[in-house]
C-alpha positions in Angstrom: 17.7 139.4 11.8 20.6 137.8 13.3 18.8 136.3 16.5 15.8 134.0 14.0 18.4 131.8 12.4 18.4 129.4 15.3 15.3 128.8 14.8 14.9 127.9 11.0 18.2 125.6 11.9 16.3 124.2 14.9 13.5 123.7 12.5 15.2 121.8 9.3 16.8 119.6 11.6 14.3 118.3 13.5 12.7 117.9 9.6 16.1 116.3 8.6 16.0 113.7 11.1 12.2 112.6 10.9 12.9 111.8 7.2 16.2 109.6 7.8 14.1 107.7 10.6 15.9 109.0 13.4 12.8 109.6 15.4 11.5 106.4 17.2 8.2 105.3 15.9 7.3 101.6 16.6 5.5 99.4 14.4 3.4 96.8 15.4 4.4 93.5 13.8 1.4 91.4 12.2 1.7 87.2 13.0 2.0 85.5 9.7 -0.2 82.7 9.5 1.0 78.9 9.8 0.0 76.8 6.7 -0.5 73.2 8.4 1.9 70.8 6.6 0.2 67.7 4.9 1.0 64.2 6.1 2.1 62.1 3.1 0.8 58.9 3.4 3.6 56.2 4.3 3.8 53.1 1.8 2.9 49.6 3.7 5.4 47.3 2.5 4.2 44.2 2.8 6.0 41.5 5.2 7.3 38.6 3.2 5.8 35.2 5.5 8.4 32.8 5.4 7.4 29.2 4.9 7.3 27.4 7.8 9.0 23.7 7.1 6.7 20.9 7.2 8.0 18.1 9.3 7.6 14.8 8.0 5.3 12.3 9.8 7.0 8.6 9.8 3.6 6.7 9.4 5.0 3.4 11.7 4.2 -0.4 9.9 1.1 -2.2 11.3 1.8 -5.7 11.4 -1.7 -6.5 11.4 -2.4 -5.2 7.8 1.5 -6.3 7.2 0.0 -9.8 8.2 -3.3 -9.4 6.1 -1.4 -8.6 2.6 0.9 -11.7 3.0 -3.1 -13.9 3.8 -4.6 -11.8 0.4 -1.3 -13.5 -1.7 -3.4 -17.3 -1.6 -5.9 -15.8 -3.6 -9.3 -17.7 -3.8 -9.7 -19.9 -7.0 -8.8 -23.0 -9.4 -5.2 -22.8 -10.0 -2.5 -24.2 -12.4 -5.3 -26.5 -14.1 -3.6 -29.2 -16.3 -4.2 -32.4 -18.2 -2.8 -35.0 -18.5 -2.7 -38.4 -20.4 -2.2 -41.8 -19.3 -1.2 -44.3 -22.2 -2.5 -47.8 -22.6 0.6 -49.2 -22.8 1.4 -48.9 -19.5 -0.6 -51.3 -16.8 -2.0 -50.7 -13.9 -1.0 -51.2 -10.3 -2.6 -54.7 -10.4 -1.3 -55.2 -13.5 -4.2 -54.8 -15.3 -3.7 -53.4 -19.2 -5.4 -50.3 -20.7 -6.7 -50.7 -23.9 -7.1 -47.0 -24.7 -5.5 -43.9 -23.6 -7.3 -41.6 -21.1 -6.8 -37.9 -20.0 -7.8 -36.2 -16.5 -7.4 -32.9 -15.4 -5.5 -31.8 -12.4 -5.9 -28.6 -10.5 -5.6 -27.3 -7.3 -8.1 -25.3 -5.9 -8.6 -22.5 -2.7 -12.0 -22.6 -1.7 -11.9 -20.2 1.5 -9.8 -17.1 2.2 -6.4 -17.7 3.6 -6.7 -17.2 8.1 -4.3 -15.0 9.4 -3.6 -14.2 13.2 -0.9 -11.8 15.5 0.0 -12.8 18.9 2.8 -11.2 21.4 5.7 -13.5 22.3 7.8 -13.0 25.5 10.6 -12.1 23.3 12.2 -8.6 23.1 13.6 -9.3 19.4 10.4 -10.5 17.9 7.5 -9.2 20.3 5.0 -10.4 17.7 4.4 -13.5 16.0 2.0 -13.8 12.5 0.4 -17.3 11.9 -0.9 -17.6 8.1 -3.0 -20.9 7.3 -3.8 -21.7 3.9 -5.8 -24.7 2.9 -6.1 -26.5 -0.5 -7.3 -29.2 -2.5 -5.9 -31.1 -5.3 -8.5 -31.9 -7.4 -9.6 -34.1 -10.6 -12.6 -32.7 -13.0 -15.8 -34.7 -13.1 -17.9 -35.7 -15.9 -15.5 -38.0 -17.5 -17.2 -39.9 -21.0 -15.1 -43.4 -20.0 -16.5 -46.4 -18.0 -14.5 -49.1 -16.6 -15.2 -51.4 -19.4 -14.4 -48.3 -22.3 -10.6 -48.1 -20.3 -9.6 -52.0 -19.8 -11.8 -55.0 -21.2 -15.6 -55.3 -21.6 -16.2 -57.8 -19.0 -14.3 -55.6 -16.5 -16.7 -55.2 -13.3 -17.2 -52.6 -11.2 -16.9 -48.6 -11.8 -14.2 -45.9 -12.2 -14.5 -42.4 -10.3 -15.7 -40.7 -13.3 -12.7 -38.5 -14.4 -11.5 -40.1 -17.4 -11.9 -38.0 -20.7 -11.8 -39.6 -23.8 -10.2 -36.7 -25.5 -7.5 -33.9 -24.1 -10.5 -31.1 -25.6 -13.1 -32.9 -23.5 -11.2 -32.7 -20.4 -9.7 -29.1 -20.9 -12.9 -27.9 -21.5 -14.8 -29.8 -17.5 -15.7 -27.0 -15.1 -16.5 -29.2 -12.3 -13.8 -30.0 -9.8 -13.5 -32.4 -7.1 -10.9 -33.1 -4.3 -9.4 -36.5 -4.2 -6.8 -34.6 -1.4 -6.8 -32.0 0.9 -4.3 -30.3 2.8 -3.3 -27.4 5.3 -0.2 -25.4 5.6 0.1 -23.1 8.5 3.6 -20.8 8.5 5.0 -18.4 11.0 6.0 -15.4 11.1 8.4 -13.2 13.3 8.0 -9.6 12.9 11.5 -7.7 13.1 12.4 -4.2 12.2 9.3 -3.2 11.2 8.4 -6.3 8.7 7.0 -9.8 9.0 10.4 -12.6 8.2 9.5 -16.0 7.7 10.4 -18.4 10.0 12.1 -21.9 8.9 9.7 -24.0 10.8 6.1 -25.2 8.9 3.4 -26.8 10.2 1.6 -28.7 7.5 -1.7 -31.3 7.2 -2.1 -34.2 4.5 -5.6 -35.7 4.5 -3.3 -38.9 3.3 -1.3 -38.6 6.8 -4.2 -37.3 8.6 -2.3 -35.7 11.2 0.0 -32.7 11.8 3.3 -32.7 10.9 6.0 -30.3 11.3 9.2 -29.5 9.4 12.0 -27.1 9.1 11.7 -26.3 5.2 9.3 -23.3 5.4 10.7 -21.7 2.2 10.8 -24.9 0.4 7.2 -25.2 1.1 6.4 -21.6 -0.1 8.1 -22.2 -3.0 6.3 -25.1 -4.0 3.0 -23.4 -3.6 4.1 -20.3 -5.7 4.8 -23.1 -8.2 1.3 -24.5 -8.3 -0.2 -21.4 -8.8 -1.4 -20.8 -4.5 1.1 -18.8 -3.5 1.3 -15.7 -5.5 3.4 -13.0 -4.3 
């Protein structure tokens, strides 16, 4: 009996170890499957355009059409029409007396539109030059009711011109002008710093002179056409 207990030790203890994993059995490892990650869309944000500055464009003067307004201020027409009365009182150059009082009616009138012109000048201050000719007539209306013999005596002889009115209504109210004077102003201009100045000197034509004249009162002249109604600026 004594020589089988090596055995049943031999025995349980190989048991023994087998059930505390002593014994080396492998185990094959299975691959865990890789789950594929999702992009997430990324947000565009949107790029802010910032405005690009406009640069001004300096529009530079034309002296032509600078030239061409100042021509369009002598308008066309029958300006500063007036009347007025001449009193039998007072005689005539011959000495002759009225025996009634008379009214005519003045105005001055711009038939054709005002010529303008630009030249170069040799100098480097003014370069260019702007002529402006206006011409006018001061006229009387026609169709006057008087004769000769109606404004002095009956045995006067001969004939008036026709523009006596025997009333101020009758004479307001005549249409019908016609010159008795004509005349022609041409002024100059100098064009400096990007505008047209007047110069001093006018060149000017009276039928009553008929010839050119010149003088040095350019503004004087301007004004006294703004004051009868040609010049309108």
């Amino acid at each position: 009996m004594a020589k089988r207990k090596p055995v049943l030790l031999s025995v349980a203890l190989s048991l023994l170890l087998v059930g505390c994993g002593g014994t080396d059995v492998s185990q094959q490892q299975q691959p865990v499957a890789q789950q594929p990650v999702a992009q997430q869309p990324v947000a565009q944000q949107p790029v802010a355009q910032q405005p690009v500055a406009q640069q001004p464009v300096v529009q530079q003067p034309d002296p032509v059409a600078a030239a061409k307004r100042i021509a369009q201020k002598f308008p066309v027409g029958v300006h500063s029409p007036d009347v007025t009365i001449f009193k039998k009182e007072k005689k005539t150059a011959l000495g002759i007396q009225r025996v009634r009082d008379y009214w005519i009616k003045y105005a001055y009138v711009t038939e054709e539109s005002t010529k303008y012109d630009v030249r170069k000048t040799e100098s480097l201050v003014s370069p260019l030059e702007a002529i402006i000719e206006v011409n006018f007539s001061h006229c009387k209306a026609i169709g006057g009711d008087l004769s000769k013999q109606d404004l002095y005596e009956p045995n006067s002889s001969g004939t008036i011109d026709g523009t006596e009115f025997s009333s101020k209504e009758k004479a307001e109210a005549a249409e019908e002008m016609e010159p008795f004077l004509e005349a022609t102003y041409r002024f100059k201009f100098s064009w400096q710093d990007g505008k047209w100045n007047l110069q001093n000197e006018v060149e000017f034509f009276h039928g009553e002179f008929d010839r050119w004249r010149k003088d040095t009162s350019a503004k004087f002249k301007l004004s006294e056409l703004k004051r009868k109604g040609i010049y309108k600026p």
